[in-house]
Every structure is written in structure tokens, then in C-alpha cells.
N, C-alpha and C positions, 0 to 999 in steps of 0.2 A: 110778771108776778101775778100770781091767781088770786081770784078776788076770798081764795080763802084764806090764803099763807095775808093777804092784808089783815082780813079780820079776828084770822091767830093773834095777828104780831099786837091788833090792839086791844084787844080781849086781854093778855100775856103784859102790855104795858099799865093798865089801867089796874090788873092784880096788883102787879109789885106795887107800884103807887099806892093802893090799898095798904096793903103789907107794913110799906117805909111811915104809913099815918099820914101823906100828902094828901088833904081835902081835892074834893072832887070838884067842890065850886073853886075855882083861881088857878086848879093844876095845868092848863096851861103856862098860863103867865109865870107859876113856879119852873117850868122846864125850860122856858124862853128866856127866865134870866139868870138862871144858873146850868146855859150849858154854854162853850166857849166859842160861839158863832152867832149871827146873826141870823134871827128866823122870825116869820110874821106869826101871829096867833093864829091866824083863820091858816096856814099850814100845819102846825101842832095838831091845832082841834083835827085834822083831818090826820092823824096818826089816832086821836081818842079814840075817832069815832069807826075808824074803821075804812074810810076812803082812802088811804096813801100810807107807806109803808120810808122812811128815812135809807140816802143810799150808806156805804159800808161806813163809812168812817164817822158820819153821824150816829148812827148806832152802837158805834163803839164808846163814844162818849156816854149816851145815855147808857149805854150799860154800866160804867165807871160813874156817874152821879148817882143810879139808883141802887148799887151795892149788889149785881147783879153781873150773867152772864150775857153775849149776844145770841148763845143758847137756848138760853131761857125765853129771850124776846122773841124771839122766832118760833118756839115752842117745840123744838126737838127734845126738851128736858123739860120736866115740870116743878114748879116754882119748889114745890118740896123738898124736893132732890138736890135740890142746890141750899150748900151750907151759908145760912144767911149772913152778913156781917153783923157783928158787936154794933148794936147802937143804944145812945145811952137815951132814957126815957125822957129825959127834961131836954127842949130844942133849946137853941142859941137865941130863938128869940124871945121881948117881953110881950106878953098878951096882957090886957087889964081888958075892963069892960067894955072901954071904944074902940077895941082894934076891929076892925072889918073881918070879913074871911078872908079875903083878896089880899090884906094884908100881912095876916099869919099865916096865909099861904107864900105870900115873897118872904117872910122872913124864915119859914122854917126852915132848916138846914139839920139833915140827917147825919148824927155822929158818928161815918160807919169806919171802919179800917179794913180799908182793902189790903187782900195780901197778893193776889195777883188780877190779872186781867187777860182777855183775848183778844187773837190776832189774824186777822186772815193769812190762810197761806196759801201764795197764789201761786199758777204757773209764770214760767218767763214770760208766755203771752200774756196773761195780767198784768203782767207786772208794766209789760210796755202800755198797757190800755192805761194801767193807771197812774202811770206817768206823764199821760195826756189827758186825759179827764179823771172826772172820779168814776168809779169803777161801780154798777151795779150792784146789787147787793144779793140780785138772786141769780150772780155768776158765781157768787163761792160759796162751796162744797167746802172747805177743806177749813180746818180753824186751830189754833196752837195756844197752849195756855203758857204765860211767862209772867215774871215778874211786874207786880207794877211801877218799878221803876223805869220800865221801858216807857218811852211816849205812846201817847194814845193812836198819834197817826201813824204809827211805825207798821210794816207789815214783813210775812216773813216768806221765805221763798228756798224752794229743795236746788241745791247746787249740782250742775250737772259737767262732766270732764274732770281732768286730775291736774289744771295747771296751778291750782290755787294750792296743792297737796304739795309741802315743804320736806321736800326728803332732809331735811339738817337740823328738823325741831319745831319751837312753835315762832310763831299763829303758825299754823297749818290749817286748813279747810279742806280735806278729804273728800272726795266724791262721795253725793249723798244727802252730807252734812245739810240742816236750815240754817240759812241767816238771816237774824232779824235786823233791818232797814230801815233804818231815820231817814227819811224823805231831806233831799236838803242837794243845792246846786253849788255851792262856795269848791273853791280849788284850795286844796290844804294837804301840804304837802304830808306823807306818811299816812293819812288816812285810806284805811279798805275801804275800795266803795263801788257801784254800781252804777255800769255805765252801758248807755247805747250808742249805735252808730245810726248818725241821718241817712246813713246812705243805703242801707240795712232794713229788711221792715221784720225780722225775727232776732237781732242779736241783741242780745241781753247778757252782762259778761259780767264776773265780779275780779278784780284789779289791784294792786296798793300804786297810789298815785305818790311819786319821786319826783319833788321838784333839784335838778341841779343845775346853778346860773343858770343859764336862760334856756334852757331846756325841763320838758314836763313828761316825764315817762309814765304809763300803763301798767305795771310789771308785776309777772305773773310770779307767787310763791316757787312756784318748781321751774326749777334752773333751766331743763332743756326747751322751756319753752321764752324767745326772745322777746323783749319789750315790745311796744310800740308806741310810736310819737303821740302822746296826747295832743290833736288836734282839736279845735276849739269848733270848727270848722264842718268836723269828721264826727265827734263825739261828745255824748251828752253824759253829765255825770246828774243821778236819778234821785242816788240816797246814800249813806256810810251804812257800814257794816257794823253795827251795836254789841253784839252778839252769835257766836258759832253753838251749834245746838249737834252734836252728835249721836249717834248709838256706835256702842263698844262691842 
């Protein structure tokens, strides 16, 4: 990461905060405790200021708490161009004359309505990276806008082959097609989901997992292509399948 795209990204954070009415004295401490991880101050400050830059899935949150794009934090869009959300002028908290700033800075809470959010959309090989660690931030190009009903950690990925393509109806997933990906390792039987092989350092597959007795199948939508034994051994399951994204 260039030490310029750093000091976009806090130039770009320290706007919006502007913008949302987040004081500048305690905004740290305000994004340390309302976003949904654990993080020291002396690392935030070092987003204010311009030394360190948050990797993907942090950023995505801070996009979703400040009513914003990961767009915009990065600076490929400028703050204007982005439709701001609805927030209502009076915060959620009481101020009188003893409140600190540090404390109407933890107490503000911006009333925004999100209507959607973004997503990384990564290749297969991302997908495997970020299956084992988190994934840089200045490896993705590629970004998808969806509902914000989807999870913040979810990411989305272009599907490649026609075994998931159900010649009999739907779900189909068609070659091409994005699907967005809730991170998540549970075995549940009927769920679409996303799996790797250990034995494998590029396969990245998407599946519907059939539990029957004591048997766990892999099994592809379109029929001429045969199951294969969910091995626990063999295969790793990554994330479910949330959502099928196509063009007509």
C-alpha cells in the first residue's frame, strides 16, 4: 500500500466523520466502540492520521457505521457523489453542560438508513487467501454493491464451469453468475456452499451439501456431473451461498 492511497484513505475517513458531525477530539474512541471488533486507539489514531490503512473486512464495517461507501474511503469516488444517508439532526444522546467531548463523542450515534452496502469480489484465488487469513485490502480491484441485508463479512465471487447450472429449474447458478458468501464452517445439510480441497492449492468449488444416514455428498446442480464424498479429511467448507447475482 502506497504511502499515498494511506493518506487518501485518512484524508477520505476523517471527511466523512466531518460530514456525520463525529468531533474530531474523542473520534477515535467513537469508532473503537462502535465498530464490532476489537481495536487499540493508538491503531485507529494511526488510520486519522494517515500512517496505516484498515485490511478488507474492517473497512467494510467502517463503511457501514459511517453511512458510506468502501469507495469513497479509498477515494476512487468523492464524498459528493455519494448519496448521503437520511440522518436525523438530534443524536441518541443527552448532552447538558458536564458532558465532556469524549463523552458526546461515545455517545453520538448517527441515525443513518442504509440501504445497501459493498462487497469485495474476489477471484477463486482470494477467495482461498481469504479463507486463511484476512485478505489485504490493496489486493481488491473488483467491489459489488448488494443489499444490506447481506452480512458485513460476506464477500462475493464470479463462478466458473456449468456443474452448478440445473438443467430441470431452479436454484441454478449458471456459468458466470456472482455468489455472495457468508463465511461460516457448520455441515448443514441442503445448504449451497463453498468448498476447498487440502489436497488442492487452487480448487475452490461451489456444491449443495446432502446429508443421507450416514453419508455427506457434494452434489453438483447439473446432473451429468457425479457427487462426491464429503470428506472431512479432503475438504473444507469456507462459506454458504447467500445469494445468486446474474445477467440475462
Amino acid at each position: 500500500m502506497t504511502n499515498h492511497n494511506v493518506l487518501t484513505f485518512a484524508q477520505r475517513l476523517n471527511t466523512i466523520c466531518d460530514e456525520q458531525g463525529i468531533p474530531v477530539r474523542g473520534r477515535a474512541r467513537y469508532l473503537q466502540e462502535n465498530l464490532p471488533y476489537r481495536l487499540s486507539l493508538t491503531g485507529i489514531r494511526k488510520w486519522l492520521i494517515g500512517e496505516a490503512i484498515p485490511e478488507t473486512s474492517k473497512l467494510i464495517n467502517i463503511a457501514e457505521l459511517l453511512g458510506t461507501t468502501v469507495e469513497c474511503l479509498l477515494g476512487s469516488r468523492h464524498t459528493q457523489e455519494i448519496k448521503q444517508p437520511e440522518i436525523s439532526h438530534h443524536s441518541s444522546s443527552v448532552i447538558t453542560a458536564n458532558t465532556t467531548p469524549e463523552e458526546s463523542t461515545r455517545n453520538f450515534k448517527p441515525l443513518a438508513k442504509h440501504q445497501s452496502r459493498v462487497l469485495p469480489l474476489l477471484t477463486p484465488d482470494q477467495v482461498l487467501k481469504q479463507s486463511i487469513a484476512s485478505l489485504p485490502i490493496r489486493s481488491v480491484t473488483k467491489w459489488i454493491t448488494v443489499s444490506d441485508d447481506i452480512p458485513a463479512q460476506a464477500f462475493a465471487m464470479q463462478v466458473d464451469g456449468n456443474s452448478m447450472c440445473n438443467p430441470n429449474g431452479f436454484p441454478s447458478i449458471p456459468e458466470g453468475s456472482t455468489v455472495i458468501i457468508e463465511p461460516g464452517h457448520e455441515i448443514q445439510h441442503g445448504k449451497i456452499v463453498v468448498v476447498t480441497d487440502y489436497h488442492s492449492n487452487d480448487y475452490v468449488s461451489v456444491k449443495k451439501l446432502e446429508i443421507d444416514g450416514p453419508h455427506q455428498l457434494l452434489v453438483s446442480l447439473n446432473t451429468i456431473y457425479p457427487p462426491l464424498e464429503f470428506d472431512t479429511d479432503r475438504f473444507r467448507i469456507i462459506g454458504y451461498v447467500k445469494q445468486i447475482m446474474m445477467t440475462l
